[in-house]
N, C-alpha and C positions, 0 to 999 in steps of 0.2 A: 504494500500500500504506500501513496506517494506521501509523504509527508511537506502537510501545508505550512507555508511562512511569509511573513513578512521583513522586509530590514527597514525600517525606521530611523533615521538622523536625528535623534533630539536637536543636536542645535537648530536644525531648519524648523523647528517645533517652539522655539525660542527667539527668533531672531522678528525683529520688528522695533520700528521710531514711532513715539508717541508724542515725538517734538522735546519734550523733556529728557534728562538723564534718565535711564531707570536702574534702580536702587537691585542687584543680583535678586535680593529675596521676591521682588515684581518679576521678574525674565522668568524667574524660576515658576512661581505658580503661573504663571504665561504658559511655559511648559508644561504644565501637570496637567491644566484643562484642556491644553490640544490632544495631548495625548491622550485623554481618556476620550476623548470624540475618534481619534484614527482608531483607536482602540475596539472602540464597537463599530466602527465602519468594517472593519477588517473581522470580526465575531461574526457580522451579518454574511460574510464569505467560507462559514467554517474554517478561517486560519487559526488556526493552533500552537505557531512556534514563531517567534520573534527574535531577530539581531536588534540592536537597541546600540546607537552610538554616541556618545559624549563620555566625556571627562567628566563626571559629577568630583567633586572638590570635598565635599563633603559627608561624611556618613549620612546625616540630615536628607541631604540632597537623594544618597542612594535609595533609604530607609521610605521617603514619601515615592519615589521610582517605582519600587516592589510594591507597594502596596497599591498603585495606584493599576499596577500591571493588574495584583492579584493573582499571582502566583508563584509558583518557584522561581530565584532569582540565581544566574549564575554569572559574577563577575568576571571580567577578567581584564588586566591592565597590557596594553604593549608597551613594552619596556625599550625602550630607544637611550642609545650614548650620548651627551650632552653635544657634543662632534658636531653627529646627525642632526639633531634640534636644530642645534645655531644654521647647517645649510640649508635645511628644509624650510624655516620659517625664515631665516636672514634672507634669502633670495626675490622674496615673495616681494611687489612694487609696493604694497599698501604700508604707513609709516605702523599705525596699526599691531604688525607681525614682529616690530619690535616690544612691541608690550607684552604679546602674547609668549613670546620667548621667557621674558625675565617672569610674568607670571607661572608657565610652565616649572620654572628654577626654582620659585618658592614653594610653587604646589609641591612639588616633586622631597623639597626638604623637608614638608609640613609632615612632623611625626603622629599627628592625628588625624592624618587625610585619611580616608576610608582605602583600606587593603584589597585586594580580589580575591577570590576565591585561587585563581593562580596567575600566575603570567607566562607573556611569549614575548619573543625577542621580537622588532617591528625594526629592520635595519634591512632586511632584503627587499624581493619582489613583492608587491602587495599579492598575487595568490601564492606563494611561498607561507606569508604571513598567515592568511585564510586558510589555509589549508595546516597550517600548526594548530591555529584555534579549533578549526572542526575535528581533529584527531584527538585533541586535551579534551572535547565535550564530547567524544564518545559517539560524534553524529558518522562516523564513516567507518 
């Protein structure tokens, strides 16, 4: 039997100007209510298994994720060299991806930032990558 899914981008689920700054804890419930609408969009299809992608920063963050999923949750962080960061996001045109580098740098030392259940190295091909994650979850 084929087994149903969706991948989902949290960020695209978060991203939006309300003319104002918005304050992470607004972006973030921003995110919780979209998600719980693709959520049942995607139930109305019999989907059944979900890729989920962001950086959550926070246990908080994780913790309203699963719940809002409603079901089993299984983490998993890609783990990239500091190296790779700086080209990956140093390259990028927008001034922007220097922010998100030093923010990366501090997430990354935050000894309370929520853990994965495991991690994979994120340094090669992206299905290189994809295909580590599907092997550590058992789906192949």
């Amino acid at each position: 039997m084929q087994q149903t899914y969706a991948v989902i981008d949290l960020d695209w689920l978060a991203w939006f100007d309300s003319g104002e700054a918005q304050p992470p804890e607004l972006v973030h419930s921003m995110l919780l209510r979209n998600l719980a609408s693709v959520l049942g969009n995607y139930a109305e299809l019999a989907v059944h298994h979900y890729v989920l992608t962001r950086a959550l920063r926070t246990r908080a963050e994780l913790d309203s994720v699963t719940a809002t999923i409603g079901m089993p949750v299984t983490s998993v962080e890609l783990v990239v060299a500091h190296a790779v960061l700086d080209h990956r996001l140093g390259s990028a045109v927008t001034t922007e991806r220097a922010d998100d580098v030093q923010a990366a740098r501090e997430w990354l030392a935050d000894p309370d930032r929520p853990h994965a259940d495991f991690t994979v190295a994120n340094e090669g091909a992206v299905a290189a990558t994809a295909a580590a994650v599907i092997q550590r979850l058992g789906w192949a």
